[in-house]
C-alpha positions in Angstrom: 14.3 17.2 -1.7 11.7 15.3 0.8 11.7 15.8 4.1 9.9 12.4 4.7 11.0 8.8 3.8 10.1 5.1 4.6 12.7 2.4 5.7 11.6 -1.2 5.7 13.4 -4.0 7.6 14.4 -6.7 5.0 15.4 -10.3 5.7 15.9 -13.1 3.5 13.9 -15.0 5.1 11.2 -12.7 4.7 11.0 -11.7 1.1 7.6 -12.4 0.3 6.6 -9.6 3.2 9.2 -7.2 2.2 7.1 -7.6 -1.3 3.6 -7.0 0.0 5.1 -4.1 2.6 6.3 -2.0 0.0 4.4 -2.6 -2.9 0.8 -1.8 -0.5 2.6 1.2 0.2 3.1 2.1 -3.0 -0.7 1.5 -4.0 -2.0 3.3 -1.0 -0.1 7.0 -1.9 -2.1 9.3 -3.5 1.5 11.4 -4.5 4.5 9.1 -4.5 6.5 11.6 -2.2 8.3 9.2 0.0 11.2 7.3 -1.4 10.8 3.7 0.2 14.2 1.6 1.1 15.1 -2.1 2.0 17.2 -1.6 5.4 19.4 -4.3 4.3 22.0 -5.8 6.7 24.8 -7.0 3.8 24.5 -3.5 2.9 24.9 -1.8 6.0 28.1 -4.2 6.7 29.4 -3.4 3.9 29.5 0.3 4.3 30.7 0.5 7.6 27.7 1.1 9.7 26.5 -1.8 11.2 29.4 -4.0 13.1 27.7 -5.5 16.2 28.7 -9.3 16.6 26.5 -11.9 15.8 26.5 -15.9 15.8 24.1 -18.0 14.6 22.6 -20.9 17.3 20.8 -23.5 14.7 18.7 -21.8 12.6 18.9 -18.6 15.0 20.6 -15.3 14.5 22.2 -14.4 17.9 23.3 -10.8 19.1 26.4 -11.3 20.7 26.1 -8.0 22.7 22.8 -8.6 24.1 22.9 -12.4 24.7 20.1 -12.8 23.2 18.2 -14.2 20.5 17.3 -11.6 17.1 14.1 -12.3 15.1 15.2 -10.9 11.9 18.7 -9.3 11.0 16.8 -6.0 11.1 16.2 -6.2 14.9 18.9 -3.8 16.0 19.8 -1.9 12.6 16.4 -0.1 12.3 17.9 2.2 15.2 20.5 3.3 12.2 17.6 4.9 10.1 17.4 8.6 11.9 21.5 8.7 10.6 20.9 7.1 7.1 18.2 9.6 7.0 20.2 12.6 7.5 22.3 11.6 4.5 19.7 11.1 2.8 17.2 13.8 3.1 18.9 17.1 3.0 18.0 19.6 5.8 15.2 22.0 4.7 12.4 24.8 5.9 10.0 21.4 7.4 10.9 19.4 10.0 12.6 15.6 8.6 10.6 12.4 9.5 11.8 9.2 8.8 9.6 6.0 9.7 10.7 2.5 10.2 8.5 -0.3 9.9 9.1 -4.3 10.0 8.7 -5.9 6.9 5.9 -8.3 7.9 3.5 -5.9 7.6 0.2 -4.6 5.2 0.0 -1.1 4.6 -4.1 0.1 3.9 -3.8 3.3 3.7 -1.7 6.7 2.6 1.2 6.6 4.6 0.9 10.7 4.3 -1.4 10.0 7.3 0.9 8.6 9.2 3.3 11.6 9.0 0.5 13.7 9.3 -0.8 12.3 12.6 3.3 13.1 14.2 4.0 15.6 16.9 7.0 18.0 15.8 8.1 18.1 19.8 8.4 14.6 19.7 11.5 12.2 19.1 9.4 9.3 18.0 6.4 8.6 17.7 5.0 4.7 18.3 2.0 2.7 19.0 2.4 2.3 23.1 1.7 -1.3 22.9 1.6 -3.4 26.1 2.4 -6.7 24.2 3.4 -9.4 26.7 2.8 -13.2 24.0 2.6 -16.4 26.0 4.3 -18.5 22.8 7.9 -19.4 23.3 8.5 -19.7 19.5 7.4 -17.5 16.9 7.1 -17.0 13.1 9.3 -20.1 11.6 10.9 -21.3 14.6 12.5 -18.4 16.3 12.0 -17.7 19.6 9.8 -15.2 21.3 11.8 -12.5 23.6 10.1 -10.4 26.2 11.3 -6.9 26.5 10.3 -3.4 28.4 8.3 -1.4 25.2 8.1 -4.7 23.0 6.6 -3.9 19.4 6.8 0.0 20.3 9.8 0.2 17.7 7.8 -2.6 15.0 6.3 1.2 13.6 8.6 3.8 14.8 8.4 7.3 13.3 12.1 9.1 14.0 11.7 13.2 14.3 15.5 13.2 12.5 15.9 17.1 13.6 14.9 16.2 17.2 18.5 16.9 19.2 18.0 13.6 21.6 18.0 11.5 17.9 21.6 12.6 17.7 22.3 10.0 20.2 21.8 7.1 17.4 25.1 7.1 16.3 26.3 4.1 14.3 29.0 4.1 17.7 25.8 3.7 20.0 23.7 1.3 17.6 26.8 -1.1 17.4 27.4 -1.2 20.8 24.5 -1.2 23.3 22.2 -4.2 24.2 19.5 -4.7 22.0 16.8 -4.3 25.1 18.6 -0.6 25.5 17.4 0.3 22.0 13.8 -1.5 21.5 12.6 0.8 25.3 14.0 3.6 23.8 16.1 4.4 26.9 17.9 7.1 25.0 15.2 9.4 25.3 12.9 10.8 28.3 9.3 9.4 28.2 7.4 12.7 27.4 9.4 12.8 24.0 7.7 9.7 23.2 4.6 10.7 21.1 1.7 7.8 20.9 0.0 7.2 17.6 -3.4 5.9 17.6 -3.4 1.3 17.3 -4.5 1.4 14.3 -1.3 2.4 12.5 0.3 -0.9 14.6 -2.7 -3.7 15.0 -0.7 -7.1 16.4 -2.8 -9.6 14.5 -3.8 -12.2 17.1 -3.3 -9.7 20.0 -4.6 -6.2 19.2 -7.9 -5.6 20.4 -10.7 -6.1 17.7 -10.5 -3.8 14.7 -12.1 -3.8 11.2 -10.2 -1.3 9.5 -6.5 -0.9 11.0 -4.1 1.7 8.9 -1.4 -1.1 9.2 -1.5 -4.8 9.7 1.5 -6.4 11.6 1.8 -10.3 11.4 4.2 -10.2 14.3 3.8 -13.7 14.9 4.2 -15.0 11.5 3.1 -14.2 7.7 0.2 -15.8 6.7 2.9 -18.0 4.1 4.4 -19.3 6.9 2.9 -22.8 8.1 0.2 -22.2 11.2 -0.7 -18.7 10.0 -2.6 -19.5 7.1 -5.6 -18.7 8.6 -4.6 -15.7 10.6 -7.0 -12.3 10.3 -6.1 -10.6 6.9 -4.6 -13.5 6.0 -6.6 -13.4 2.4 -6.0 -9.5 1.8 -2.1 -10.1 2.6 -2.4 -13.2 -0.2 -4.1 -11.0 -2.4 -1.7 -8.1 -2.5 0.9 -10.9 -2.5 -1.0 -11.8 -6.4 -1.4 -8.2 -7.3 2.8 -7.9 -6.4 3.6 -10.9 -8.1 1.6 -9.8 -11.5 
């Protein structure tokens, strides 16, 4: 039994980060005590859990519900992982954390500090990013969305025993906007816990730092044409070698 876990968005379109996400996980943990799973959205379809409309506009996944464009098919399911959770991490002495992270992201450290660093009182705990990008268009072509709490939920530690959690029911997930879910409005602002930057730097918008716990390529993965260059860009094609091999 673990009372921790780690849930990483996947999209086809992505692969190559889902790789390097999970695999610099893996060779950052000093115990591997944290089961790490693919929040796949075939998967969640299939079973039931995930049922909000979508269209497609081009080469852009639409949410039906919100009117609005979705980055990656992970951009409303991640809000399922305090109930897959539950199911899978059976109730015990410790409180249960479960954290979500997008998939375009490089782990450098033990992900134990992460869980270490969270408040028990808290629902969630989240870098309290103030991330407002000028771009209209982002990563291969999809466009940029402005929301209240935007990138809070990119890194989102769930507190699954926290009673207000209970509210992310696959009925609620399936059927608010999308906007509703990314500010968190489910929850009062003090149960919002704040983790330090560093476990969320937005490359290209994050102040300055040297040596951040987790590197987010929100705007695009250094694969993808115009990011090549991007800070980390050769440590994320490195692990991307040491994956591969």
């Amino acid at each position: 039994m673990t009372e921790r876990s780690v849930w990483i968005g996947f999209d086809p379109r992505e692969a190559a980060a889902f790789a390097v996400a999970r695999h610099s996980i893996r060779s950052h943990q000093a115990v591997r005590f944290t089961p790490t799973t693919g929040l796949v959205l075939a998967n969640l379809r299939t079973a039931g859990l995930y049922t909000r409309p979508t269209s497609r506009r081009g080469n852009q996944l639409w949410d039906d519900i919100s009117d609005a464009p979705m980055a990656t098919e992970f951009a409303c399911s991640r809000f399922l992982v305090p109930h897959l959770a539950r199911a899978d991490q059976p109730r015990g002495k410790k409180p249960r954390w479960a954290v979500f992270m997008d998939c375009d992201m490089l782990i450098r450290t033990d992900l134990q500090n992460l869980f270490n660093a969270c408040q028990w009182d808290k629902a969630v705990m989240v870098v309290k990013h103030d991330h407002r990008p000028e771009n209209s268009v982002k990563m291969d072509g999809q466009m940029q969305t402005l929301y209240r709490r935007k990138n809070w939920s990119s890194v989102c530690a769930f507190n699954i025993d926290h009673p207000k959690n209970a509210a992310l029911t696959p009925e609620y997930v399936n059927a608010v906007p999308g906007r509703t879910l990314h500010s968190f409005d489910w929850l009062d602002d003090h149960e919002i816990g704040e983790l330090d930057p560093g476990w969320n730097h937005l490359v290209g918008h994050s102040e300055p730092n040297p040596d951040p716990h987790i590197v987010h390529f929100t705007d695009g993965i250094p694969s993808m044409p115009g990011y090549e260059n991007c800070e980390f860009a050769d440590e994320w094609r490195r692990a991307l070698e040491r994956w591969a091999a």
